[in-house]
N, C-alpha and C positions, 0 to 999 in steps of 0.2 A: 283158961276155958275148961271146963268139967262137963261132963254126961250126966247123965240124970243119976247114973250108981256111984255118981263120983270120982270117977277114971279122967284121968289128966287128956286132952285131945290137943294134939299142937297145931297150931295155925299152918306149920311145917306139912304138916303130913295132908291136911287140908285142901293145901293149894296143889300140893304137889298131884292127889289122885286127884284133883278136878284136872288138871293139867293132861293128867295119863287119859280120864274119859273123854277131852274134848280131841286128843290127839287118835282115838282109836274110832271113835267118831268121825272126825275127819279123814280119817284113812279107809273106811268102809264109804264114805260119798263119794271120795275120789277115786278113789282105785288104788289099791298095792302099787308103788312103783313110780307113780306117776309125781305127784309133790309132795313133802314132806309140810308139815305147818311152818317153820323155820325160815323155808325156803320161798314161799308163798308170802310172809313177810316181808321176804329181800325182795322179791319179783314187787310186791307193791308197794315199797317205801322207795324203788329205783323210778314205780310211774310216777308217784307221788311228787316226784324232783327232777330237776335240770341240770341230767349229767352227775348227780350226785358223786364224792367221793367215797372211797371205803370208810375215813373216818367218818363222816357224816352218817352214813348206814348204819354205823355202832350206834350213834349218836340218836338215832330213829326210833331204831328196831330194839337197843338194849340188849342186845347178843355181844357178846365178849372179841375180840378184835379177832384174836386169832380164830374162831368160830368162824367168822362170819367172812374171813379171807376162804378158808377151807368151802364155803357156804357158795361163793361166787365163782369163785375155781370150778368145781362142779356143775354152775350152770353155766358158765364160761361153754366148759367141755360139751355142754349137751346141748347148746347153740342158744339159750335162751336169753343169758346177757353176752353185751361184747363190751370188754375192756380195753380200753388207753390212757396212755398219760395226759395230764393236763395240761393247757399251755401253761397254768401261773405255775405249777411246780411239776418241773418232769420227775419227782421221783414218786408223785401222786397219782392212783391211777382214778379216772371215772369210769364210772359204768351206764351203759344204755342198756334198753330191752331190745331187743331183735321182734321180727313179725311174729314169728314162733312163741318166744317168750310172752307178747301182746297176747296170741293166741291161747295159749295155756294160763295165762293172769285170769283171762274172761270165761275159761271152760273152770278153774278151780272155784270163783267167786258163789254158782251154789251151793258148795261143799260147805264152804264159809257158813253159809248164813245158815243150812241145816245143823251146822253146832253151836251154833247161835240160838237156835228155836229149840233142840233138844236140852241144851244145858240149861236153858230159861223156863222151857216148858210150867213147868210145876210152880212157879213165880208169880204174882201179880203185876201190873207193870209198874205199883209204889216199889216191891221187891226190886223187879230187875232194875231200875233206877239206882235204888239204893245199894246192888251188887254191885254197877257197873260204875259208882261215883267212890265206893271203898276202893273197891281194887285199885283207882286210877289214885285214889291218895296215899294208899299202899306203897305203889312204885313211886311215886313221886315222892312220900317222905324217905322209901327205903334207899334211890337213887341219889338221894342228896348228902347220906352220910358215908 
């Protein structure tokens, strides 16, 4: 991919500041402090599921294991999921959301969608269509190798 002067722009550096604008975006709807987009993630691929495991939440969300152990630990700690083992393998743990966690899923969910509307803004809706079908064949062909 090239610029109009000819300067090489990598698909790399592309994703990554939209990545950074949606995440400072989201941090200004939500409030400093309150969820990180990561975590807001876990909180909703845990509603999304019954009991889910940690392996499965990798399996969801695409965040890397040990991330995303670090990731539930934290809202472990902050009362928002609660972890135990399974019956079919006690060395597996599931995780629930807690009322709290319910409660903070439904207070982050506009934050959500204002960087949804801000990163689309400028788009038609043949564009954000066609953003929102790359991306997804994006991860999908890059997850598979």
């Amino acid at each position: 991919m090239t610029t109009s002067d000819n300067s090489f722009v990598s698909i790399l550096h592309l994703l990554h500041r939209a990545g950074q604008c949606a995440d400072e975006i989201f941090a200004d709807s939500i409030g400093e402090g309150s969820l990180t987009p990561r975590q807001y993630e876990v909180l909703n691929a845990v509603n999304s599921s019954e009991e889910p495991s940690q392996t499965l939440l990798v399996e969801q969300t695409g965040i890397d294991r040990s991330t995303l152990a670090d990731i539930v630990r934290r809202l472990v700690e902050r009362g928002l999921l609660e972890r135990r083992r399974t019956r079919q393998d006690a060395r597996m743990y599931a995780v629930n959301l807690t009322a709290e966690g319910k409660a903070i899923l439904k207070t982050a969910e506009p934050a959500v969608k204002t960087v949804n509307e801000r990163l689309l803004a400028d788009l038609t809706n043949g564009e954000r269509d066609a953003v929102m079908s790359a991306l997804s064949r994006i991860i999908a062909t890059a997850s598979t190798k």
